[in-house]
C-alpha positions, 0 to 999 in steps of 0.5 A: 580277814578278821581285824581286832582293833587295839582298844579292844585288845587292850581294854580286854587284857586290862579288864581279865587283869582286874578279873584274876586278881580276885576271881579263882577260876572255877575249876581250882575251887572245886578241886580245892574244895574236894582236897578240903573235904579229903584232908585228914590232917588238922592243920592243912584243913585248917589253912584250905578253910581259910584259902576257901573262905578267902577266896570266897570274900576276894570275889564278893569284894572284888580286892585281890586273893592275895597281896602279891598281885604278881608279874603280868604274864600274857600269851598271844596266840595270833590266828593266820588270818587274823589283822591285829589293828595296831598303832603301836608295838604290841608289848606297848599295848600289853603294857598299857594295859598292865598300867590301867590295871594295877592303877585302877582306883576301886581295886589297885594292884600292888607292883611289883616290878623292878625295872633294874634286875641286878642294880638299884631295882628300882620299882617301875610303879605300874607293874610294867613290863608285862611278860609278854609271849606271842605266836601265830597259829591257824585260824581267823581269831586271836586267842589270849591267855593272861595269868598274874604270877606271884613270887613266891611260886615263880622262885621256885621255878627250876629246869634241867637236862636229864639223860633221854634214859632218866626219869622226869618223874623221879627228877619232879618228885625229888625236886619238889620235895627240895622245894618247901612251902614257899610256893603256897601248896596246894596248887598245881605243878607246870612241866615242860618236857622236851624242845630247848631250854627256853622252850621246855619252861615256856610249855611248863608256864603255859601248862599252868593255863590248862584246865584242871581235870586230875580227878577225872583222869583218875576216875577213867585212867590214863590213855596215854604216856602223858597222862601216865606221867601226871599221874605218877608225879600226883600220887608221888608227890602228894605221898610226900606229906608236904601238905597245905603251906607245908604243915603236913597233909594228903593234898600237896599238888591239886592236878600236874599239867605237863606238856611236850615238844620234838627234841634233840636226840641227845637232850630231855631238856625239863622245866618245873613251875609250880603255880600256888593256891592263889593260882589266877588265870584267865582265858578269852577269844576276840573275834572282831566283834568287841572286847572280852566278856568274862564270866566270872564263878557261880557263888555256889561253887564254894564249899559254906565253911565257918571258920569259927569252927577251924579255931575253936579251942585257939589260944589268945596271945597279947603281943603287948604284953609278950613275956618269955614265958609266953613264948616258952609254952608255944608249941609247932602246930598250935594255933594261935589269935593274935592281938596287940601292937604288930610292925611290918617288915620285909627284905628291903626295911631288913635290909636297910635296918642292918645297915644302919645297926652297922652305922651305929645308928638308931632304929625308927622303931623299937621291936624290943619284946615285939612281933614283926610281920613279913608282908607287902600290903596292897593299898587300901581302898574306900573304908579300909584299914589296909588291903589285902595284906597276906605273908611272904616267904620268909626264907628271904629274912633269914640271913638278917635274923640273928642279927635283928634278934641279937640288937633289938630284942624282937621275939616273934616272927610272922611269915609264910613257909619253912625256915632254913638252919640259920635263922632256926639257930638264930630263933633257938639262941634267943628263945624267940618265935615264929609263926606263919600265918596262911599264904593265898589268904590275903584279904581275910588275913586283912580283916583282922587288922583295925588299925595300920600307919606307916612309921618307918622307910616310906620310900620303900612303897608296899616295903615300907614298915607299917605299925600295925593293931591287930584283933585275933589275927589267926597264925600257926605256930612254925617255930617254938623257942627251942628250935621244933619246926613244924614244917619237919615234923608234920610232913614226916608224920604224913609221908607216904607210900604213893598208891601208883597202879 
């Protein structure tokens, strides 16, 4: 009988925690570093170099590869021989473990956990509770796969129930295309075919944990129905033309993992999780011999990318001395750097600015002629102006732009992904803007900021708006003053009809 004592347990699930939040697994550099060197669209390749270099910087620097440290997910898998020697239930152990992790003084992770889902959703501070799920399987050991989720890619998690006749691929195909670019593409699609409701999008969570090897299956071909299926909804998804952060591309999933279980005759339950480029996972073994040692990735597995190159030719943009006229001649797909006075804002400081527009009280801060930024910093850490401080999906902002625009008079808005109808409405009525900067960026996105205060809804944590001074903060241009989206145009420019056998 092998028995695995709970400080070790906990002390390996702590460390791996610490581990994923800025270590890519080796697998998704490389595949990441073959799609940047397939990519043919400008803007797509651009926003894979900034993925890649700030992956590189992240794991030199050991401070997260993006600002949104995620839910911590944990498998279990218990061998039938193996003694857990517990003083304490083991969600409690999991948990004090997530605690130590995001609390840790050289690299604090930010929480992001409420613990009151649909009341006050009040953060829990720690990040706790984690997403635990355990199993007991054969064996002497205890197998652990721990994963950080982000948001932005979990939000887009969709199931159903098909007819046992229907097509999962069609189903897979037409729903990522409904999807957008708020779960960071490129990454890796999960899915789940088959069991229960609850089972199919636990299979889809935990195919996210599998290995990487689409270009290998594609070298040798499939050997069966499975392998079939992931390489129909690869070659059909990625002639989509979705892209990098949606820009338009060749490259919009790196692999598709799908697992399957026994079901009823009359279901084919299908759950989808798409996992984005800050995919971060991590898997151990303890045998009873001590704590987890983690092997982090060879250096050389990154690609030498200058990112001076990417944006050469980039126009500068003064947000001090922003004009209409400026903001008329910014045109979907440009790159821009970005310098001047920035404020952070996201859905909880939206939130309460429109209520006190309502109130008819005054904002604490003036964002007449100004740029806001959607994003939820990481903490700094030594010398650091700020942590890792990449965008968030802005989608979520959009039932409160034309209100923000209409009584501020802010001009320009700097998120991660599409805007919905709405708030393209609201942009083209008062000739404002928006830009994106590259989602699973985070920490290079943080080095372009010089100087950071909060000046406004402290109390909101990582939500609070900060006022920010910025020097050649790399952006894109998503939205112009009349209305154009690139997230429309770049990805009809690159559809295409898949290449199936």
């Amino acid at each position: 009988m092998t028995v695995i004592r709970e400080d070790d347990l906990l002390e390996s699930i702590a460390e791996a925690l610490q581990f994923v939040s800025y270590y890519h697994p080796s697998d998704f550099i490389r595949a990441m570093s073959a799609a940047y060197d397939r990519e043919e669209s400008k803007g797509a390749k651009d926003a894979m170099a900034q993925i890649l270099v700030n992956s590189r910087m992240a794991a030199i620097g050991k401070r997260p590869i993006c600002q949104d440290t995620g839910t911590a997910n944990v498998f279990i898998e218990i061998g039938h021989k193996a003694q857990l020697q517990l003083s304490r239930p083991l969600q409690d152990v999991v948990d004090e473990a997530t605690r130590r992790a995001y609390a840790a003084d050289t690299n604090p992770l930010r929480a992001s956990v409420v613990v009151d889902p649909f009341g006050t959703r009040k953060n829990s501070g720690d990040n706790t509770p984690a997403m635990l799920h355990i199993s007991m399987v054969e064996g002497e050991n205890v197998s652990v796969h721990v994963s950080a989720k982000g948001g932005g890619s979990e939000n887009k998690a969709k199931f159903t129930v098909l007819n046992p006749s229907a097509s999962v691929a069609d189903w897979v195909v037409n729903t990522v295309e409904t999807l957008g670019a708020g779960w960071c593409p490129p990454g890796v699609l999960g899915i789940g075919v088959g069991g229960s409701s609850d089972r199919a999008m636990l299979m889809a969570k935990q195919s996210l944990n599998d290995a990487l090897d689409m270009q290998d299956l594609l070298r040798r071909g499939p050997k069966d129905k499975t392998e079939e299926l992931r390489i129909e909804i690869y070659e059909r998804v990625n002639a989509l033309g979705i892209g990098a952060q949606g820009l338009g591309g060749l490259t919009t999933v790196l692999d598709v993992k799908v697992r399957s279980f026994p079901t009823h005759a009359a279901s084919l339950p299908v759950g989808l999780i798409p996992n984005c480029a800050a995919t971060r996972h991590v898997h151990f073994t303890l045998d009873g011999s001590g704590p987890a040692r983690l092997t982090p990735p060879n250096l050389s597995d990154w690609p030498e990318i200058l990112l001076d190159k990417a944006s050469a030719g980039a126009r500068r943009l003064d947000l001090d001395t922003l004009t209409d006229a400026d903001i008329a001649t910014l045109t979907p797909g440009e790159t821009l750097l970005l310098s001047g006075t920035l404020y952070t804002g996201r859905d909880a400081a939206h939130k309460r600015m429109v209520s006190m527009l309502d109130a008819g009280e005054e904002l604490p801060v003036d964002l007449k002629g100004r740029a806001i930024y959607y994003v939820g910093p990481v903490d700094a850490v030594g010398d650091e102006v700020i942590g890792p401080a990449g965008p968030t999906t802005s989608t979520r902002m959009d039932k409160f732009t034309d209100r923000i625009l209409t009584d501020t008079g802010l001009k320009v808005m700097i998120g991660k992904a599409e805007r919905g109808p709405e708030a393209i409405e609201a942009i083209k009525k008062h000739k404002a803007a928006y830009l994106i900067a590259v989602g699973g960026a985070a920490y290079l996105v943080s080095k372009a900021i010089r100087e950071a205060e909060p000046v406004a809804f402290q109390d909101l944590g990582m939500e609070a708006i900060y006022k920010l001074r910025v020097e050649d903060m790399p952006v894109t241009v998503a939205v112009d003053s009349e209305g154009n989206s690139v997230h429309k145009t770049g990805p009809a420019q690159w559809k295409r009809m898949p290449q199936l056998a």
